[in-house]
C-alpha positions as CSV (number, residue, x, y, z in Angstrom):
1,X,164.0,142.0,149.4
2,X,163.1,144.9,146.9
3,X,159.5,146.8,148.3
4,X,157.3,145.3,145.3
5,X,158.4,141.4,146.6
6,X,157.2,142.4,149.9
7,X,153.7,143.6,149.1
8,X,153.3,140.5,146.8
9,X,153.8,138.1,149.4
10,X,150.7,138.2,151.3
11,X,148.5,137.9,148.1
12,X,150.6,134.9,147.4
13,X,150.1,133.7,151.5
14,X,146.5,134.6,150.4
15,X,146.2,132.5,147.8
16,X,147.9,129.3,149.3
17,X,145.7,129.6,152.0
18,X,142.4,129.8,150.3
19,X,143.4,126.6,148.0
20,X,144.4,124.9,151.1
21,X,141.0,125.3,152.9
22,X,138.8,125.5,149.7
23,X,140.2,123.3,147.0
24,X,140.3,124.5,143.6
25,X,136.8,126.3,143.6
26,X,137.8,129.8,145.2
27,X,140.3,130.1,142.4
28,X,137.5,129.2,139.9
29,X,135.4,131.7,141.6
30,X,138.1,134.3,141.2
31,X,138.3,133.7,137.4
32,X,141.8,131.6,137.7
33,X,140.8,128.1,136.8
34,X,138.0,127.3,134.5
35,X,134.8,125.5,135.9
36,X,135.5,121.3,136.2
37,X,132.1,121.2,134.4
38,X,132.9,123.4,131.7
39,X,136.0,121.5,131.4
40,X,134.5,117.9,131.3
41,X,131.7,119.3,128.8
42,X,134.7,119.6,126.6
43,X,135.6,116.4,126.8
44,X,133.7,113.7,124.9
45,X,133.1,110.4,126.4
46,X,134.0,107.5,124.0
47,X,130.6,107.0,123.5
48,X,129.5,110.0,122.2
49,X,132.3,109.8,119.5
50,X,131.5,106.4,118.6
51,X,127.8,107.6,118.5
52,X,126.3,107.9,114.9
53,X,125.6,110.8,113.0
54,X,122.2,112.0,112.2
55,X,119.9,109.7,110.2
56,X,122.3,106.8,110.4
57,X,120.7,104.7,112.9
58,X,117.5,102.4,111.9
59,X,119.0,102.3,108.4
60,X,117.9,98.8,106.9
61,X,119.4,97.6,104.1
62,X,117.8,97.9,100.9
63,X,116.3,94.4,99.6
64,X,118.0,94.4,96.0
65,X,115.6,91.5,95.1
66,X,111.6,91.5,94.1
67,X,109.2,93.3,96.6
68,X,106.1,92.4,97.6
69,X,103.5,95.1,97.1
70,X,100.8,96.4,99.2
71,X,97.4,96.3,98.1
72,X,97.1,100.1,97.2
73,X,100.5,99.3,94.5
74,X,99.5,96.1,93.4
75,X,97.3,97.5,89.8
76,X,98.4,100.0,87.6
77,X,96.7,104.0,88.3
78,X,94.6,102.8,85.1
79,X,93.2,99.7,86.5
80,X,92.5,100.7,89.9
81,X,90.5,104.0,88.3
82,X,88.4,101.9,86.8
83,X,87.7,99.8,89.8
84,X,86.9,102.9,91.5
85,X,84.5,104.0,89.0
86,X,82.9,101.1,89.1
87,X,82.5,101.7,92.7
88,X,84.0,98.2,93.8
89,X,85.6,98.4,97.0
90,X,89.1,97.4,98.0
91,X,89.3,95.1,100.8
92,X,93.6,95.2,101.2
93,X,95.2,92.0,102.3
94,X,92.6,89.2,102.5
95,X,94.6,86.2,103.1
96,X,93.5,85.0,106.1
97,X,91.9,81.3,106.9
98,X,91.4,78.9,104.0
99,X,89.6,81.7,102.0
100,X,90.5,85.4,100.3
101,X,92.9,83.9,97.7
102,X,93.4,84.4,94.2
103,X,92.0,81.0,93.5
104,X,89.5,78.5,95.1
105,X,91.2,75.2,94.3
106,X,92.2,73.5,97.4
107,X,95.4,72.6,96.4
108,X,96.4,76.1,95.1
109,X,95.3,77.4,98.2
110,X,97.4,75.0,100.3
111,X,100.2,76.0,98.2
112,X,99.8,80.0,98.5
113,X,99.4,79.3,102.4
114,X,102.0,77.4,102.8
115,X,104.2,80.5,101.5
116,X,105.9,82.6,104.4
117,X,103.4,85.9,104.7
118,X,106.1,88.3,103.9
119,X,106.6,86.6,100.2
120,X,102.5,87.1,99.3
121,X,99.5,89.2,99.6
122,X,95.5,88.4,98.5
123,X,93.9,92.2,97.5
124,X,90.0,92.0,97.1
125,X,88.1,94.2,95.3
126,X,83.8,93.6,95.9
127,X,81.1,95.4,94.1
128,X,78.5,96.2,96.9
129,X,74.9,94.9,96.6
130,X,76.5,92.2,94.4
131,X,78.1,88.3,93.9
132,X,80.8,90.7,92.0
133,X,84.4,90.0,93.6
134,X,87.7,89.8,92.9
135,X,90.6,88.4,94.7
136,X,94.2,88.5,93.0
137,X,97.0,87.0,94.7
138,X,100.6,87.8,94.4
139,X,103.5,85.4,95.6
140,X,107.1,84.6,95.6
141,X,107.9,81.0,95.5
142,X,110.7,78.9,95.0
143,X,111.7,76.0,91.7
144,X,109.8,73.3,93.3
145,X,106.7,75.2,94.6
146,X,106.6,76.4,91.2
147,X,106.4,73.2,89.3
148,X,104.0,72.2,91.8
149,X,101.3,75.1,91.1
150,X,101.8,74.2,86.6
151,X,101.2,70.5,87.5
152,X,98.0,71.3,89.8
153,X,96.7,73.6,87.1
154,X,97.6,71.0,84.2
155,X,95.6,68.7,86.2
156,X,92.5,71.0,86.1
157,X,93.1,71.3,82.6
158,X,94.0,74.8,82.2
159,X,94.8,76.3,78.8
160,X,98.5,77.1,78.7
161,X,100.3,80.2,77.0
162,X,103.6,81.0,76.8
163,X,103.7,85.3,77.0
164,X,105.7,88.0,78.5
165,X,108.2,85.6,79.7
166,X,106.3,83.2,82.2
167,X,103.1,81.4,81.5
168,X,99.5,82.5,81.8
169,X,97.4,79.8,82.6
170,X,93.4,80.2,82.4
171,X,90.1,78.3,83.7
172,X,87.3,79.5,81.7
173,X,85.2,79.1,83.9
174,X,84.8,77.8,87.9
175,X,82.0,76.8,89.4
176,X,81.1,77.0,93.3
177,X,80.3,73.6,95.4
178,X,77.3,75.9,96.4
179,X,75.1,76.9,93.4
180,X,76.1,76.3,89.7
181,X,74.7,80.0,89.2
182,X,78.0,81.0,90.6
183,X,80.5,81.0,87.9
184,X,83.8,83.1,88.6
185,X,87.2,82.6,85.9
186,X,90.5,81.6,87.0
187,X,93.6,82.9,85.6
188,X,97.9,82.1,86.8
189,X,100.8,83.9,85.6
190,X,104.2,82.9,86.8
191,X,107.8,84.1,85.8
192,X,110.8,84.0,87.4
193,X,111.7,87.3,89.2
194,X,115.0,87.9,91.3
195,X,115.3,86.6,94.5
196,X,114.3,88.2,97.5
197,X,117.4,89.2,99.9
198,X,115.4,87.6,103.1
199,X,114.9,84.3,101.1
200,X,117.7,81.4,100.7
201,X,116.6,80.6,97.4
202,X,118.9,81.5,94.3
203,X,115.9,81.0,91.6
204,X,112.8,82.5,92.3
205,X,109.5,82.3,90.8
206,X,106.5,85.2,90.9
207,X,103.0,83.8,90.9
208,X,100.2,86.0,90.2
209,X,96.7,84.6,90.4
210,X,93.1,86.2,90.2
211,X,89.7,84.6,90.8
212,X,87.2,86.7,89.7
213,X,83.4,86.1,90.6
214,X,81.3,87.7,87.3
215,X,84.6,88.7,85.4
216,X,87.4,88.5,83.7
217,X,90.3,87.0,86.0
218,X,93.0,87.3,82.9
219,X,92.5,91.1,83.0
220,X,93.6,91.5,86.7
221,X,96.0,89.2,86.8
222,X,98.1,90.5,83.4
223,X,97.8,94.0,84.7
224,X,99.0,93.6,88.2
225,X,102.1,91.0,86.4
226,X,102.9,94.3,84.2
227,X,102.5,96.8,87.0
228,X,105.0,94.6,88.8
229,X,107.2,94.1,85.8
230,X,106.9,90.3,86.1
231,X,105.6,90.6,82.5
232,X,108.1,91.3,80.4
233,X,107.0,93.5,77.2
């Protein structure tokens, strides 16, 4: 055996021994092998391949259908500004109990109850120091709820008016069971809008309704059905 073999032969002995008694880690000590971590790091588990990138999680998909407004959305910037300046107060979402509804006929109110809370919202609007409020309501009903809201406000004798593709129905005036001082105006506005995504309905049916204590209901309730783009025109 040539001189070089020979003084090779004990690193080698070295070598076997060390990986014998110590396993793989002197050699990963000695620079040979990489680390096992640093190797396994590497190596992505199927989970983390599978997981989602960035952002993606959470990600509902968008209703394609009519939305329900909050409170704040529900007027146009023109009609709220002049709320404000009159100082009234916004309430938000009043439609709670039997009252805070954008009428005070018992059978409308059943009805607006009676629809799932995700598909309406009340928004009342007070003057402080005053019998001055407001309360317009905003739902999504279906064909037969519908007809049954334009038969209970026939039955009151409501005027009619075909506008804006729906009808606006009006009550001149209304007066409270409490005092006949307390006169407030009524005023309905339905037209069908696109169906919700969450609702099994194919026909669909927006009803916007104001009852306003010392005003004008039709003005609320024909701005928020523009603001919304119920009205068409």
């Amino acid at each position: 055996m040539r001189p070089r073999a020979k003084r090779l032969m004990p690193l080698a002995a070295l070598v076997s021994s060390a990986v014998l008694l110590s396993g793989c880690s002197v050699l990963e000590d000695w620079g040979v092998l990489p680390a096992v971590e640093s190797v396994v790091e590497d190596i992505a588990t199927p989970e983390e391949a599978a997981a989602p990138a960035a952002g993606e999680e959470g990600l509902a998909p968008e209703d394609t259908g009519f939305v329900i407004p909050t409170c704040d959305e529900l007027f146009s910037t023109g009609q709220t500004g002049a709320m404000i300046e009159q100082e009234r107060v916004n309430m938000g979402d009043t439609s709670e109990g039997d009252y805070g509804y954008g009428t005070t006929n018992p059978e409308l109110v059943g009805l607006l109850k009676n629809v799932r809370t995700d598909l309406r919202i009340s928004c009342t609007w007070y003057l402080p120091a005053s019998e001055s409020v407001s309360v317009t309501s905003l739902a999504v009903v279906n064909p037969d709820e519908a007809s049954a809201v334009s038969a209970a406000l026939a039955s009151l004798g409501a005027a009619q008016q075909e506008t804006g593709g729906g009808v606006l129905w009006s009550i001149d005036s209304t007066t409270s069971d409490e005092s006949s001082d307390y006169i407030a105006t009524e005023a309905h506005f339905l037209a069908s809008v696109p169906c919700p995504s969450s609702l099994a309905e194919t026909s669909c049916t927006a009803w916007v309704s104001t009852n306003y204590a010392f005003g004008q209901a039709e003005t609320l309730t024909l701005d928020a059905a523009k603001n919304l783009e119920v009205f068409a025109g």
